[in-house]
One Martini backbone bead per residue (centre of mass of N, CA, C, O) as a GRO file, in nm:
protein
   72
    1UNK     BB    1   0.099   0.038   0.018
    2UNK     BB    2   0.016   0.379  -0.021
    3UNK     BB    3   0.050   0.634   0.145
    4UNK     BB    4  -0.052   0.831  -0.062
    5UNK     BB    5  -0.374   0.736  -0.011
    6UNK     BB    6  -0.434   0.997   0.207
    7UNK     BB    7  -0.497   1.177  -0.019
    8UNK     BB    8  -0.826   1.099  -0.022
    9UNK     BB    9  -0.837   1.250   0.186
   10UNK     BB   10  -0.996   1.537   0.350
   11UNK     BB   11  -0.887   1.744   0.515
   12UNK     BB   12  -1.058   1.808   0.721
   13UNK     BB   13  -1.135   1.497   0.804
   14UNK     BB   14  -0.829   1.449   0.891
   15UNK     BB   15  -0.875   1.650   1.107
   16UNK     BB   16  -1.144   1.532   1.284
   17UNK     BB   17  -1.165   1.203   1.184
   18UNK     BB   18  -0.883   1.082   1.083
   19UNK     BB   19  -0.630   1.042   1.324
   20UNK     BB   20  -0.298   1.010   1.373
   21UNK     BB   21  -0.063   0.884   1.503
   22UNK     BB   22   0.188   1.062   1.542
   23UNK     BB   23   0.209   1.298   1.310
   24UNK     BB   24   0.453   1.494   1.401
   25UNK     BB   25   0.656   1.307   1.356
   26UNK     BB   26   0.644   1.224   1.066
   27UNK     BB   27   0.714   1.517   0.958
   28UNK     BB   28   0.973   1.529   1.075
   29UNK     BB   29   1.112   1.249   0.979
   30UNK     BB   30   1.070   1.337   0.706
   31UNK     BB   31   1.237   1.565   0.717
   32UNK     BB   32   1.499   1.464   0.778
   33UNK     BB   33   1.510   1.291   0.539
   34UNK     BB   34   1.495   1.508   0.295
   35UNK     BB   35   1.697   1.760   0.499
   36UNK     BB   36   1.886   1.545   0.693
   37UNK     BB   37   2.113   1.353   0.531
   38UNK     BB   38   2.381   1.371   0.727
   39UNK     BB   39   2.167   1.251   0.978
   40UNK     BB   40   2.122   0.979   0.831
   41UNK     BB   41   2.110   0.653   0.918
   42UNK     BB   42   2.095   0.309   0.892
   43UNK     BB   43   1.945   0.268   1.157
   44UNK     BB   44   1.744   0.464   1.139
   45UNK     BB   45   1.582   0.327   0.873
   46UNK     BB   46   1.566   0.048   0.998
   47UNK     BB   47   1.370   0.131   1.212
   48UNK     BB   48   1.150   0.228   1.034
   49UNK     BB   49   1.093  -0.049   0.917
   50UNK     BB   50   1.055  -0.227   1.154
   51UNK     BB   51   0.882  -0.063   1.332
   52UNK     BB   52   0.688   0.197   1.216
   53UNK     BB   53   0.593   0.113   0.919
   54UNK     BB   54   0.361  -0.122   1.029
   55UNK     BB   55   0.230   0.059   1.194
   56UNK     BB   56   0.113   0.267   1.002
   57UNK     BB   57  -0.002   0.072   0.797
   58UNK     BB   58  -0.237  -0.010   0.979
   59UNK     BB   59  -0.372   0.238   1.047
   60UNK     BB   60  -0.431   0.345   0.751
   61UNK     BB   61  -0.574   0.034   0.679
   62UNK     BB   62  -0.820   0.157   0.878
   63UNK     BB   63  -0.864   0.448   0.752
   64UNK     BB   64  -1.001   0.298   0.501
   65UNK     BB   65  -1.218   0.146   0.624
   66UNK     BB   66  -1.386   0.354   0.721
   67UNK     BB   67  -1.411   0.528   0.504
   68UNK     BB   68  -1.597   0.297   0.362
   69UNK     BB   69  -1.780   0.261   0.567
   70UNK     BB   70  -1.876   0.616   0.622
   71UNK     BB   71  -1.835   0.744   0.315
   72UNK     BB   72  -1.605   0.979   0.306
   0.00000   0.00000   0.00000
């Protein structure tokens, strides 16, 4: 799944009716990984792979299922 399927929410819905936990850290760590590329180790890389973004992954794919039980 890709996560840019959160964009087919409207902004106010994602703001209202389905928020991410932990959004702040997500947008800090993209930040990160996209612009503070000479801090980004393989270390840091990995734990994202392995630990974050498993969960991520599963919570976007509760608010797709959402999405579609309440039609929003």
């Amino acid at each position: 799944m890709r996560i840019s399927a959160t964009t087919s929410f409207g902004k106010e819905q994602l703001n209202s009716t389905f928020q991410l936990s932990n959004a702040r850290a997500i947008v800090n760590t993209r930040n990160r990984v996209i612009h503070g590329y000479d801090s980004v180790t393989p270390k840091f890389l990995w734990s994202l792979v392995i630990k974050h973004i498993p969960a991520l992954k599963s919570e976007i794919e509760q608010l797709l299922k959402d999405k579609e039980k309440y039609d929003v």
